[in-house]
N, C-alpha and C positions, 0 to 999 in steps of 0.2 A: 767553470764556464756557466751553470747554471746562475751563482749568482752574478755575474755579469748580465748575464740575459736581462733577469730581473730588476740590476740598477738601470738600464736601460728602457726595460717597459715602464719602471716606475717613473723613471724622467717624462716620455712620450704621454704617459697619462695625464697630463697637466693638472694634480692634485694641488689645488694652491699652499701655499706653506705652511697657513694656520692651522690645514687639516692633514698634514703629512706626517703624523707620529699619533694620527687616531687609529686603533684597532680593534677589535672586541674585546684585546685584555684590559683596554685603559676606559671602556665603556662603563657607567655605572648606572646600573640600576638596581630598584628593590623589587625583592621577589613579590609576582603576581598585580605588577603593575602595566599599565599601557605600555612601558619602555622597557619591560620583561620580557613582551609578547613581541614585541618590536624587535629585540636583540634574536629571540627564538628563531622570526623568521629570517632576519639576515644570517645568521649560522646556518640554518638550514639551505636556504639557497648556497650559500658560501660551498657547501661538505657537497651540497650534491651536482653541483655543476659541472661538466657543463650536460649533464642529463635533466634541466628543468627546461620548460616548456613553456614560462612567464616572469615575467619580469616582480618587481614589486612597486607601489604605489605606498612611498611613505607619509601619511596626511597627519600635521599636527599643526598646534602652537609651536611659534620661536621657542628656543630653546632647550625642547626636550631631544635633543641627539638626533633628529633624521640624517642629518649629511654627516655626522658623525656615524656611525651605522654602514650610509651606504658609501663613505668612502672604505669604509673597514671592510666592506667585500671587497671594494676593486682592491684594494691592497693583499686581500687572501688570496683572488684570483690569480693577479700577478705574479706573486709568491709562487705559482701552481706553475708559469708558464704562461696564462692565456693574456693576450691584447685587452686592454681597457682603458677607457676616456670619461675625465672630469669635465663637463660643464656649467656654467654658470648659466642659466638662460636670458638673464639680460647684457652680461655680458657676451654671447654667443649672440645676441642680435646686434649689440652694435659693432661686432666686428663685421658680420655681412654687412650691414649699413656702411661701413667704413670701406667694403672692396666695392662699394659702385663710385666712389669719388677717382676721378678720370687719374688722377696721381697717384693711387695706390697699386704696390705692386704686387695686390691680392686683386684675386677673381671670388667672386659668392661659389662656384665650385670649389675655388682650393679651402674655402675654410669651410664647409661642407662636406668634402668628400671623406674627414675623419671620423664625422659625426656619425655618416654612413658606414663607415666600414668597418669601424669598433666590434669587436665580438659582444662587449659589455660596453653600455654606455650608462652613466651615471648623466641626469639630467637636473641640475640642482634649481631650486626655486619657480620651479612652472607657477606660472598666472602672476609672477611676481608684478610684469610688467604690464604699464598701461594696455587694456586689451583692443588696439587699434586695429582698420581693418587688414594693414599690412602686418602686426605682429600676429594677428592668427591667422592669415594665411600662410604665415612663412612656420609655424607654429606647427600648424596643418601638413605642410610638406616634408618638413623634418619628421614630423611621430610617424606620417602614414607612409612613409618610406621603409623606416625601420618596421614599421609593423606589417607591410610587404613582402618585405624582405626577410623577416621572421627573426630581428635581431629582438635581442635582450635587452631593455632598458627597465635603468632604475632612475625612478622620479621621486624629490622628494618635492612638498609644497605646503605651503598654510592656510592652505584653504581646505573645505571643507563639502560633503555632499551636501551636507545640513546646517542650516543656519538660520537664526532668525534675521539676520540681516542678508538680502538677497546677493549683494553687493560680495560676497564674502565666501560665496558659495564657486565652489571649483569649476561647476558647468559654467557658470556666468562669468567667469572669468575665461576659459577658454571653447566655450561654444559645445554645444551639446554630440555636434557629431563626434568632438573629440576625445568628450568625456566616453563616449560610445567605444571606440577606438580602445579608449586605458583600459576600462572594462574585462577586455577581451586579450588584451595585451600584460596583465599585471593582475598580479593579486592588491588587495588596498589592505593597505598596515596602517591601525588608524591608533 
């Protein structure tokens, strides 16, 4: 019965399929590297949930494993029993964008209200997308819901606190109150 469960929450978790056979065993990294420290703290959250108190805040270069990583939690989760949700965040905007066309028979609620209710929510590519002023409002609503509501989100992104290029910097892509918000909400695994 339990793995039933679990095929089940794994399907609901909408992990896309290029990232459904990542885990911590097929993660590689070399010891005492950024993606050492990286695996440390998703294992950790992973062992000790759902007794953590913050999400994480994975910040890199393309490449180096973040949605690898934090899909490997929601899979550990899962594993465990508990609900968790994959998104893509430019994908998760234009599905809203997609329930306001008068034909669709989505509402901005129903593709919402899973975002909300995830026990874990995996938030893949924050600041990916052009940062207009309707994607950081709707941006806005989304995290400060969840961080309201005191849910767990994991965010990975490629941006950065720090940058010589301002353009590239993570507040300047999603606005300072909200970088404020992550802060407070996540540890940053950089």
């Amino acid at each position: 019965r339990r793995g039933d469960r679990s095929r089940k929450l794994i399907a609901a978790s909408r992990i896309p399929r290029r990232y459904e056979k990542c885990s911590f065993a097929n993660f590689i990294s070399n010891p005492g590297t950024s993606q050492d420290h990286a695996l440390h703290h998703a294992h950790t959250f992973a062992n000790e949930y759902p007794s953590v108190d913050r999400g994480l805040l994975f910040m890199g270069p393309a490449g180096v494993g973040k949605t690898h990583l934090a899909v490997s939690i929601l899979r550990d989760l899962i594993e465990k029993g508990f609900a968790g949700l994959f998104c893509e965040f430019g994908s998760l905007l234009k599905e809203i964008q997609d329930s306001y066309n008068p034909v669709s028979k989505s509402s901005e609620m129903r593709v919402l209200a899973p975002v909300y209710q995830a026990d874990v929510l995996v938030l893949d590519e924050l600041g990916a997308s052009v940062p207009t002023e309707w994607v950081r409002d709707t941006m806005y609503q989304i995290i400060n819901k969840r961080y309201n509501d005191n849910k767990l989100t994991i965010f990975t992104t490629n941006y950065l606190d720090k940058s010589e290029d301002v353009s590239k910097r993570l507040e300047e892509r999603i606005t300072y109150r909200l970088r404020s918000r992550l802060y407070e909400m996540c540890t940053n695994v950089v």
